[in-house]
BABASE-428060 format. One record per residue (C-alpha): residue in one letter; x, y, z. Coordinates in steps of 0.05 Angstrom, whole numbers, plus 5000, padded with zeros to 4 digits. Layout:
REM BABASE-428060
AXYZ/...
//
This chain:
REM BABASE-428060
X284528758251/X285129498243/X281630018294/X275029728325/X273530378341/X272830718288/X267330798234/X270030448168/X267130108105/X269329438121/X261929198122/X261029248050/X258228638014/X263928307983/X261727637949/X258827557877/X262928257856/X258528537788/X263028687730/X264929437742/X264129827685/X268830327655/X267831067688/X269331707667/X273831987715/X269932557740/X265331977758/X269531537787/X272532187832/X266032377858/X264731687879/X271731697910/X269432277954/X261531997973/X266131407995/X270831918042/X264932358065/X261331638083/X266631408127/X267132128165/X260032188177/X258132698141/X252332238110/X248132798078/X254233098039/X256032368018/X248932207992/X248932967950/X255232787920/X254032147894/X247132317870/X250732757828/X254632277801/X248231847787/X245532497750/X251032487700/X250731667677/X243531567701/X244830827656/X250430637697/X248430187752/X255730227786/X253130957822/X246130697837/X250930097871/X255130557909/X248531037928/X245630367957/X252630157995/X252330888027/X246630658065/X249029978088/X255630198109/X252530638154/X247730278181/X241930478157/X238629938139/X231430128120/X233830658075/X238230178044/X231429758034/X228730317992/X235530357956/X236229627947/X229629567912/X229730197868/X236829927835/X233829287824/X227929617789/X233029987753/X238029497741/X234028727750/X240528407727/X245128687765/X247528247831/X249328847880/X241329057891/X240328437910/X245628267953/X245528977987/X237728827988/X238328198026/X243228408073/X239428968095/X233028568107/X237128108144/X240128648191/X232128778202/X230928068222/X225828128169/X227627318144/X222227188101/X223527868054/X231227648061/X229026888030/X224827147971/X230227557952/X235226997955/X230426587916/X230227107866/X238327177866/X239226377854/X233926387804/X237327017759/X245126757790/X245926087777/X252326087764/X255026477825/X255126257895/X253726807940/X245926617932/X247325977960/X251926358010/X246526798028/X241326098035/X245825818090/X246726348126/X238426528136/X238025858154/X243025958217/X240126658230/X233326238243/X236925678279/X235725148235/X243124898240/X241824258201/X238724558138/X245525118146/X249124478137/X246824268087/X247224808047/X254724998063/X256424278043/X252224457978/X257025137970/X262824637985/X261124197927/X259924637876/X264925107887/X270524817915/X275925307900/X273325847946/X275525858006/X269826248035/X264625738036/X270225218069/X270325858124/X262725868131/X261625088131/X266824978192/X264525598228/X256525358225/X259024698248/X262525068303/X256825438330/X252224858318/X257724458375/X259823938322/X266924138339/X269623508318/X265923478247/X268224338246/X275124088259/X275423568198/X272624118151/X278024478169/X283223918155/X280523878085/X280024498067/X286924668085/X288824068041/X286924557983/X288325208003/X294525158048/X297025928055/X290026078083/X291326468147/X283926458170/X283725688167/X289225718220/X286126128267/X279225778256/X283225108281/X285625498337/X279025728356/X275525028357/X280824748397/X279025358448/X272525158445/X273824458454/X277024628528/X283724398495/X289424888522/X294724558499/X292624458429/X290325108420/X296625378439/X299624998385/X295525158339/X296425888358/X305025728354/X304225378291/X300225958258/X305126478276/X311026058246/X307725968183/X305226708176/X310427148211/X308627768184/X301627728200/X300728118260/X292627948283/X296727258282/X301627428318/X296727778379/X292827148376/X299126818391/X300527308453/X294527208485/X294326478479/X298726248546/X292426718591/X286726528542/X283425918587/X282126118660/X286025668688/X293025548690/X293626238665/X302226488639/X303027168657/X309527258636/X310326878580/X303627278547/X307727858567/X314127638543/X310827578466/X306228148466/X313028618479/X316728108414/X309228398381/X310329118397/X318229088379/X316128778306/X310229068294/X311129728321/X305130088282/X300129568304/X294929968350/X291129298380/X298028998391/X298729598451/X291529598470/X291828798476/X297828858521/X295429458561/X289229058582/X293728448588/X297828918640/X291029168674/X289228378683/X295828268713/X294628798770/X300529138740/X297229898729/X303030188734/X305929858670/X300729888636/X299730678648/X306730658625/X305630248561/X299430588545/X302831298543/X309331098511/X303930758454/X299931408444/X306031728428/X308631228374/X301831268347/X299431998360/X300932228283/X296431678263/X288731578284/X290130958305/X292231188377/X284831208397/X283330638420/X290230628461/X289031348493/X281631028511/X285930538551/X288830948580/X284131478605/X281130758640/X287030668668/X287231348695/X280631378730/X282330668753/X287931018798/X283331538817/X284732098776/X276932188743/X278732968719/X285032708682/X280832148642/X275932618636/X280333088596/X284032668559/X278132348529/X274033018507/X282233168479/X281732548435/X274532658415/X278133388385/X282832978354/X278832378328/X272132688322/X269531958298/X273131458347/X265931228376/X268630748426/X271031478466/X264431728468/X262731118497/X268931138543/X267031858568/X259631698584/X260431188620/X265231458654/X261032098673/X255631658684/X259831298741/X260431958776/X253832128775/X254732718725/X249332468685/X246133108653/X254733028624/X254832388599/X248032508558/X250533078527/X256032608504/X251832158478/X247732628441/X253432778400/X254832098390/X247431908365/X247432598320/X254532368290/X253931698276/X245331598283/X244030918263/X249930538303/X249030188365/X253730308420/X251131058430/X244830878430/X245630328481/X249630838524/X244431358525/X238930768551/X243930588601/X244231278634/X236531358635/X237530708680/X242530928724/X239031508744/X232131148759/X228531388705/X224730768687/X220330958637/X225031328597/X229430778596/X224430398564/X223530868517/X230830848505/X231530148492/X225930138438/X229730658397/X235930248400/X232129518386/X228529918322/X235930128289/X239729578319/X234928888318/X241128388320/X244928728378/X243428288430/X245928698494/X239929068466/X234728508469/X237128308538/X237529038556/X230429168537/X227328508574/X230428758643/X227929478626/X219929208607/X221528778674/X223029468719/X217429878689/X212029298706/X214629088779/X213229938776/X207429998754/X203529338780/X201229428850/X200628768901/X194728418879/X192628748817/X191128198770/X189728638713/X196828998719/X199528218722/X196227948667/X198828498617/X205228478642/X210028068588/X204128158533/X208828638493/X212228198436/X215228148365/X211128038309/X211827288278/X207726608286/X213626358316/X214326968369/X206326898376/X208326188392/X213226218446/X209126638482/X204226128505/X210325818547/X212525998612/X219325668634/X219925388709/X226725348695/X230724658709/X237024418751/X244024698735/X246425148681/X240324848633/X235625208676/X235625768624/X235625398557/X228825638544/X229126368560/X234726448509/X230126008453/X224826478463/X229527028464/X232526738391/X224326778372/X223527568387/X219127308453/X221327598520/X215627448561/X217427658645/X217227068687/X220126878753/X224126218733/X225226458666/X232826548675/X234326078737/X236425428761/X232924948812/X233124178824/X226623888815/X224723688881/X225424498905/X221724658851/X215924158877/X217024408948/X216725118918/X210125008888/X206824788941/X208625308987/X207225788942/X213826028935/X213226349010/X218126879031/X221127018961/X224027588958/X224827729035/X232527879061/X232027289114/X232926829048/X235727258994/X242627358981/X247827608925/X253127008901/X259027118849/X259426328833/X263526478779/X269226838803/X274626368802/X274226318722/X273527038709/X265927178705/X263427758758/X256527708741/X251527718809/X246927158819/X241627218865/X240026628908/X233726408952/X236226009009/X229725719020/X228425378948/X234825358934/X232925798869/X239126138830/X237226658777/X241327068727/X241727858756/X245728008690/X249228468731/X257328478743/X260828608804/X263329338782/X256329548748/X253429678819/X253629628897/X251528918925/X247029318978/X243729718927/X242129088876/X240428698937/X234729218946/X232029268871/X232828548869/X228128348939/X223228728909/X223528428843/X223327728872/X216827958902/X213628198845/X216027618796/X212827168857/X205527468850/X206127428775/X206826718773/X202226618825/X197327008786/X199626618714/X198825918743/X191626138771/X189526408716/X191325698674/X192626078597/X199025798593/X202525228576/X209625148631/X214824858609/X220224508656/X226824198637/X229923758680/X235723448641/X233822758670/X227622348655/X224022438720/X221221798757/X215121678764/X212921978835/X216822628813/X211822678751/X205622628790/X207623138842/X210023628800/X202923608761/X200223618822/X203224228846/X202224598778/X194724408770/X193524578851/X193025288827/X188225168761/X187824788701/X194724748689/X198324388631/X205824248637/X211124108588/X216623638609/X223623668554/X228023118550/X233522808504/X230022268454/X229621588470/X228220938429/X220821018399/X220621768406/X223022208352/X226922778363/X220723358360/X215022898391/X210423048437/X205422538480/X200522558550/X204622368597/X197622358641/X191422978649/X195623608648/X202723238642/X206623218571/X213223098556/X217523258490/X223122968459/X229423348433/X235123138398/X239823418447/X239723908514/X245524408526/X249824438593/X250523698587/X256723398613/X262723498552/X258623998524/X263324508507/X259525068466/X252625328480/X247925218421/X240025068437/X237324638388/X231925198367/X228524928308/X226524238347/X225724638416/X219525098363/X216424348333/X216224138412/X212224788430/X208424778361/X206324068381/X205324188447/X200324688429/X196224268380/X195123708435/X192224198485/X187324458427/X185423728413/X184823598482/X179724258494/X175624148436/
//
């Protein structure tokens, strides 16, 4: 897999390759070195130096290629825009401006741009399959799964011999949570391309997903025999007996990943898998010892980064902070563009308060690498460990505007618009309320999923909603946005007005899912019986001190709602899971339209006579809408909303309540 730390070119575009034409080699050696200045930052120097060599064959399109490439490798993806469109103005029948072109819009969620130019592609590429490629892949990037699949079966068909599309088809199906129908695609596409090592570890990974232990540990075994000198194989393999969380073998995970580090002896993630295997384990003091006997196999190589980052972790886990300290600003001497140190070291500082240090670090990081994500998310982070709200904010704008896909930033930035309003909106002030959660992406469908408010639902499902609007651009703040209720609490809630939220008599912190490895907080209202989402972990910050911000958020998200349902501008949307019975349905509209005049959404699964996407009056103020299928179901396994149906339920929704008004 190589470093994951380190700044490399491996995000080129690699499908529909133009015909490279034959360079001089003073060309072709200047190229060479935009292509080595590139990778080591130094982005201005690259960009002089292969302008150059566009100066001496201004007809050759292969530099106006590589100037464009400069620009997506490093993530710049407006300026690769500009590039993208000035080669094909230069070149129109040349492939790369318009793959580079739509890969670059599609980094800037910018879908529509990405489609015309993939239109445009098919149109001048007939013959060639990345447009197609390209086609499917907008279509998942807006959630429309189905017309994905249909378009990777298309790739499929017409070019059979390319094992890429067979990839892409099995993984859609995958994340769609057709595991069975991925599975099959993978069965018959390693009927024609048997020595495919990917198509091994894509089996393995369904069967993961599927909850099956056993078979994916046989599908793991089964890889490794056939491709013994594979070594990302071979890791995969390792980690396999501790991959599920339960039932977890220690030592036979350990047993392989020392067989990995005695055959593979130059494989950095080999070490830095085992290490953290070690650190899992509660045995530090092995893995201390592993981790230093592994940076000095590797020290005459780069490639001990990411294992000296594992250690310096290791370090301040035993409580020596100064030694991490120094070991990390060592390595950023040595490996001036190993960005997952910087990372290490701030967050580190950060952790000990020495925050005025870990910017600093940061700074560096942002002026080094500029348009890449994990520095910039670091530097928002600090600005919210030390309380400063509104730079935070601030923060996490910069980082959604150069990194719109990340979506620790989206999430990131949601929580950070929540802090500043709860901030800045004073008990009672309606105004204050009514702005708060206005701020959203631009988009009819954004524009859209803004007129909903979620009231959440029982179980896990409870959030299906917030992450559709999330998948939209919408992040609207609302109380129930991100929890889980049963239906009759959320009547009871209603009707009492959600009394005492937020108070400490009926607030308190749970880690529900600590038994399977997750440490996020949950916070919990005793009363309603209300569980919401913190997105906090157990080691990001005291339980006291979350507690605190988290009473007071409780109160604040209360007089919101309060103030949203009174106000009666939007539509709120509840998912049970389960059709409701009849009493259930009338008191929940009751409740809703005791505070105005309330409409309210109910979602569940189709039934015979309603099409998956309908919408109908259930009574005044009471609609439900059909969907093909809800997530957190029983034998679920993967977590996929259904996001183009959940956007024609809300688009319909929307049209019967203007009909109804007018």
């Amino acid at each position: 897999m190589g470093n994951e730390s380190m700044i490399t070119q491996a995000d080129t575009v690699s499908a529909g390759i133009d015909p490279a034409p034959v360079l001089d080699p003073v060309v072709e050696e200047l190229i060479r070195v935009s292509e080595a200045l590139n990778a080591d930052c130094q982005f201005e120097a690259a960009d002089r130096t292969v302008t150059e060599a566009m100066r001496s064959r201004p007809d050759d399109a292969r530099t106006a290629e590589q100037y464009t490439l400069l620009a997506l490798q490093r993530g710049d993806w407006r300026e690769a825009v500009r590039r993208a469109e000035a080669l094909r103005g230069a070149f129109p029948d040349y492939q790369a401006g318009y793959r580079c072109g739509i890969e670059a819009e599609t980094e800037l969620l910018r879908v529509g741009k990405a489609l015309e130019l993939q239109a445009e592609s098919a149109r001048r590429f007939p013959d060639e399959s990345w447009p197609l490629m390209h086609a499917a892949n907008l279509a998942e990037l807006s959630q429309n799964f189905e017309l994905a699949e249909r378009r990777r079966a298309l790739v499929c068909s017409r070019f059979p011999c390319e094992s890429a599309g067979w990839h892409a088809w099995a993984a859609t199906r995958m994340r769609a949570g057709r595991l069975e129908g991925a599975e099959q695609v993978v069965t018959d596409a390693l009927q024609r391309f048997p020595d495919d090592p990917e198509l091994y570890g894509l089996r393995a990974t369904i069967a993961a997903r599927s909850g099956q232990r056993e078979k994916t540990e046989e599908c793991w075994r089964v890889a490794a025999e056939r491709f013994p000198n594979d070594p990302e194989i071979a890791q995969r393999n390792a980690e396999a007996p501790v991959e599920f969380p339960i039932g977890k073998r220690w030592d036979e995970a350990r047993s392989r990943y020392e067989e990995l580090n005695r055959k593979f002896p130059e494989f950095a993630l080999g070490y830095v898998r085992h290490v953290q295997l070690l650190v899992r384990a509660a045995d530090i003091d092995g893995a201390e010892e592993l981790a230093r006997a592994a940076r000095n196999r590797l020290r005459d190589s780069i490639e001990h980064a990411d294992v000296t980052v594992e250690l310096a972790r290791i370090l301040e886990r035993k409580g020596n902070v100064e030694g991490a300290v120094t070991l990390l600003k060592m390595l950023l001497n040595e490996v001036p563009n190993a960005i997952g140190a910087y990372g290490a070291l701030s967050t580190l500082l950060s952790r000990q308060s020495r925050y005025e240090e870990a910017e600093e670090v940061c700074k560096r990081a942002i002026a080094r690498f500029k348009f890449r994500a994990p520095p910039l998310i670091d530097y928002a982070k600090i600005a919210t460990a030390k309380g400063d709200l509104d730079e935070a904010l601030t923060r996490w704008k910069r980082a959604f505007y150069f990194a719109s896909k990340e979506p620790t930033i989206a999430r990131e930035l949601f929580i950070s618009r929540l802090a500043v309003a709860e901030k800045q909106s004073p008990i009672g002030d309606g105004d204050a309320l009514l702005a708060v959660g206005s701020e959203r992406s631009s988009g009819p469908v954004t524009s859209l999923m803004m007129n909903f408010e979620s009231l959440g639902g029982p179980g896990g499902g409870g959030c299906e909603f917030g992450f559709v609007q999330r998948n939209f651009g919408a992040e609207p703040i609302g109380l129930l946005r991100w929890a889980s209720l049963s239906t009759e609490n959320l009547i009871k809630a209603l009707q009492e007005r959600f009394e005492g939220l937020g108070t400490r008599e009926q607030t308190e912190l749970r880690l529900p899912g600590l038994e399977n490895g997750a440490t996020e907080y949950v916070v919990f209202d005793t009363r309603f019986k209300i569980a919401m989402h913190t997105f906090v972990s157990r080691d990001a910050m005291a339980a006291e001190k979350l507690l605190d911000q988290w009473c007071g958020r409780l109160a604040f998200l209360r007089r919101k709602l309060i103030s949203d349902l009174e106000l009666g501008t939007k539509m709120f949307l509840y998912r049970p899971g389960v059709i409701l019975n009849e009493s259930q349905i009338t008191r929940l509209g009751a409740a809703v339209r005791s505070y105005g005049d309330n409409n309210v959404l109910l979602i569940q699964t189709q039934e015979a006579g309603s099409a998956n996407g309908t919408v109908k009056w259930l009574s005044p103020g009471m609609m439900v809408g059909y969907l093909d299928r809800l997530n957190w179901e029983p034998g679920r396994a993967s977590y996929q909303p259904s996001y183009a149906h959940w956007a024609r339920i809300c688009a319909n929704a929307l049209a019967l309540c203007t009909e109804a008004k007018e």
